[in-house]
Each structure stands twice: as structure tokens, then as C-alpha cells.
C-alpha positions, 0 to 999 in steps of 0.5 A: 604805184599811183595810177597816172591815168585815171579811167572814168566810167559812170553807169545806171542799169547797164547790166548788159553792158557794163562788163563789156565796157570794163574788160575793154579798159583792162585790156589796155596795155599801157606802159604807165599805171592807170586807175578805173573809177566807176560811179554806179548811181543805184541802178535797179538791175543787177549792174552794181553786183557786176561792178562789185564783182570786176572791183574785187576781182581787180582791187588795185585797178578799180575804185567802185563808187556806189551811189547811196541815193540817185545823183543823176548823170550830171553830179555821178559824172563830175563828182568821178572827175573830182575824185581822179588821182591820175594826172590825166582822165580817160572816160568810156560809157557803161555801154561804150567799149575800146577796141584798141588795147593800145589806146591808152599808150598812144594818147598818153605818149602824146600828152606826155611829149607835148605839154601844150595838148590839153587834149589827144582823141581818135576816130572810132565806129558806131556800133549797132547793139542790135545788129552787133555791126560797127560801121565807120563814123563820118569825117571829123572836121578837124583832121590834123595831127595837132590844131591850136584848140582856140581854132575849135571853139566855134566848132565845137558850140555850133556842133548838130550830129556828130561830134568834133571830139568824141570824148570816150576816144580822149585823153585829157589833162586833169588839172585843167579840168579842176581848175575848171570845175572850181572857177565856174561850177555852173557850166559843168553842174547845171543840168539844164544844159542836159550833157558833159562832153561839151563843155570839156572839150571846150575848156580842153579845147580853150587851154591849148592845142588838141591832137588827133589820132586816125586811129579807131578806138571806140565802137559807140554804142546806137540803137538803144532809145537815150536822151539824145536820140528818144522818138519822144518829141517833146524828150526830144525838144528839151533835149535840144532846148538844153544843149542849145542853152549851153551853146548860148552861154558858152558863146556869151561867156566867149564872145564867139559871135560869128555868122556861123553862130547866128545860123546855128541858133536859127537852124536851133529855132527851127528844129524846136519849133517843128518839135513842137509842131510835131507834137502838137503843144501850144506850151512847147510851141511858146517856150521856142519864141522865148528862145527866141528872145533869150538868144537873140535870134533873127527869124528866117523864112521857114521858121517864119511860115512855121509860127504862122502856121502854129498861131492858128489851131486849125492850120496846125492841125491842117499842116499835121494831116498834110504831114501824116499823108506825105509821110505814109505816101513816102514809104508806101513809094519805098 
């Protein structure tokens, strides 16, 4: 029988992992036929041996791709999106799991009842690797059971911490997401812009109506160092630097164009210029004033005292010192 749904996951040197996110998908009891595609991108540990494993043991539910030569996550991701037979696309992370066995059946019922949602997606839990606790994510914005996604958009490009949608909670139509990638193939497979999830949201979230379940479906996998989350300054700074790259270009491309747009991209300023004041990096400190320019940001006060302060050597280092003894006097007071 052709899988309706076809399950995403993309993996890279996840061997403590991947099995779990796998038998969180076979789990699923779901009244419609789904298919997990797994995109292994030549990892150097033991996690293409597990994904063969979980596909010869399941042959007519998994379809393993390995990788011949690294992709990175960008091209893994979106050539397992292409290759999806099912008419809708879940996605979990090599080190995310379900812990609903009826999320799929939930959110399938949904799409299938209301053709105009392009898009179903629930609450879910952040879970600490380390500790092994999930504790409960922070409030969505967007807490009806159906909002006209065109209502999202400015949302979803300003969005700094937690997600407006969570995309390994979603469902979503598959023949949108085509269409998508064929019309304007740079928004997806531009690596500059360093992630996936927005941009679908986004093209979800411009096609129609998304809906939302209460329901928590996910433990999002914390504590491990990513590309988002790295103590790295500079890793850090060219991580903002690229979903902020993508904000810009979405907003141009949609005429989104508010002044809560406009604050966004002054809060970005600010955050790039303190990781380049962190770090101490001239280099970094002159590609913010370029972003600056590139998007046509009016400075405020703080980022204006800030560049002052990074023009001059010696005030940068004074403001670094200043830094590190109010640092050390805080957690010395806690």
C-alpha cells in the first residue's frame, strides 16, 4: 500500500540517538500507511549501521538513504523532502523523539478534513539530555485551533527564542512544499541562511490556514552544543548573521515591512555587534555595520554607545575588563 505520509528524518553522527527518534516513529498508530525516510549524510560513528539495522529490519516502512559524500544538512534535508512519496511530511531529528503515538493520526485527520490547513503542529517539551527531565516549552503565540496563516507571517521572520511552530510537531501538505522548492530554490538551498524550518513555515504559513493541537508531541532534544545554541561567540554571531539573512530576504520578497520588523532588525544589529564585542573581532565588529547597511537599519542608543565603544581598541578592551569583573561579582553574589 503507498504511504500517505512520509516521515523525514536526516541524521549525521547521532549514534546515541537515532534509534531512539526511529522507534518513536514506529510507534505511531495511525489509520493511513506512512513511510520513514532517513537521509544519513556519511557519519563517522556507528549511526548508518543502526539506520541500516531499523531499515532491514522494517523494509516497508523505511527507505534509508546513504549519503556517498557529505551534503551537509541544507542539501540531506531538502533532497529527503523531494524524495517524499507520501502526500503529506512529517520531520523529526536524529536526536528529537515522539512521545505521542497518536500524533500522526491526529494531525493527519485534521489535514485531511480541512483542506485549506496547509499546516497541523502541537506543543511539545524541551528535554534535557543530561538530566533525562522534559519540562514544558513556553507559550505559543498562536493558540487557536486554526489561524489564517497570512496572520503568522510577521511572526514567524521576527521569531528570537522559541518557535512559532515547532516543525518535528507538523504535518504538512507535500505538494506545497514542491511547488515551493521548484519556484524559488535559493530560499531553501542557500546555506547562507544556516536552517530549514522557517522558510517552511513560512510557505505553509502564506499557502493557508495552520492549525494547532494543545496536545504535547515532542521531547526536543537541549543540552548537547548545536549550531544555534554553541558558547562559541563567533559560531554564534554567523548563526544570527544567517537566520537574520533569511528574515531580510523573506520580508523583502513579502513586503512585510512593519515596525515590529524594523525593531527586529535593530535587536539583531545589537545582538551581532555585543558577539563581536565579546569575542573581540575587529573583522566581526565591521560585517555588523555592513548588516547594517544591507538592511537598512536605523541605529538606536544602545547599539550606537556600543560601536563607539568598538571604534576604539582601548575602550574595547576597557569595556571587556568592566565586563569580566561584573561577571565574576555576579556569580560570586549567587
Amino acid at each position: 500500500m503507498e504511504s500517505m505520509i512520509s516521515v523525514v528524518v536526516v541524521t549525521y553522527n547521532q549514534e546515541d540517538t537515532i534509534g531512539r527518534t526511529l522507534d518513536s516513529i514506529l510507534m505511531q498508530q495511525c489509520h493511513v500507511p506512512y513511510e520513514i525516510i532517513i537521509g544519513e549524510d556519511c557519519s563517522t560513528d556507528s549511526t548508518l549501521s543502526i539506520c541500516r539495522g531499523y531499515a532491514e529490519k522494517h523494509p516497508d516502512v523505511i527507505r534509508l538513504i546513504a549519503n556517498e559524500e557529505n551534503k551537509g544538512f541544507i542539501n540531506n534535508y531538502f533532497d529527503c523532502i523531494l524524495a517524499a512519496k507520501g502526500k503529506y511530511i512529517a520531520d523529526c531529528a536524529g536526536d528529537d523523539f515522539w512521545i505521542d503515538p497518536h500524533k500522526l493520526e491526529k494531525e493527519v485527520c485534521i489535514l485531511e478534513n480541512h483542506p485549506e490547513v496547509t499546516l497541523a503542529h502541537t506543543d511539545w517539551n524541551k528535554y534535557d539530555e543530561s538530566t533525562q527531565i522534559a519540562s514544558a516549552s513556553a507559550r505559543k503565540p498562536f493558540t487557536d485551533s486554526m489561524t489564517d496563516g497570512k496572520q503568522m507571517l510577521e511572526a514567524i521572520i521576527t521569531q528570537t527564542s522559541i518557535p512559532v511552530v515547532h516543525l518535528c510537531t507538523s504535518l504538512y501538505r507535500t505538494d506545497i512544499i514542491h511547488k515551493a522548492l521548484e519556484e524559488d530554490e535559493y530560499l531553501f538551498r542557500n546555506r547562507d541562511f544556516g536552517c530549514e524550518d522557517v522558510q517552511i513555515v513560512f510557505i505553509m504559513a502564506l499557502r493557508g490556514k495552520i492549525a494547532y493541537l494543545p496536545d504535547v508531541t515532542l521531547n526536543y532534544s537541549q543540552g548537547k552544543e548545536t549550531v544555534s545554541t554553541t558558547k562559541d561567540e563567533k559560531k554564534q554571531f554567523r548563526f544570527v548573521r544567517r537566520v537574520s539573512d533569511l528574515s531580510y530576504y523573506l520580508s523583502q520578497k513579502y513586503d512585510l515591512n512593519s515596525t515590529k520588523v524594523e525593531d527586529y532588525f535593530r535587536y539583531r544589529i545589537f545582538a551581532l555587534g555585543m558577539h563581536a564585542f565579546r569575542s573581540h573581532d575587529a573583522d566581526l565588529y565591521h560585517e555588523v555595520l555592513e548588516c547594517e547597511k544591507a538592511w537598512k537599519t536605523q541605529r538606536d542608543l544602545k547599539s550606537s554607545f556600543l560601536f563607539m565603544v568598538m571604534r576604539h581598541d582601548w575602550l574595547w578592551e576597557t569595556g571587556l575588563l568592566a565586563r569580566k569583573i561584573f561577571v565574576t561579582l555576579k556569580r560570586g553574589f549567587y
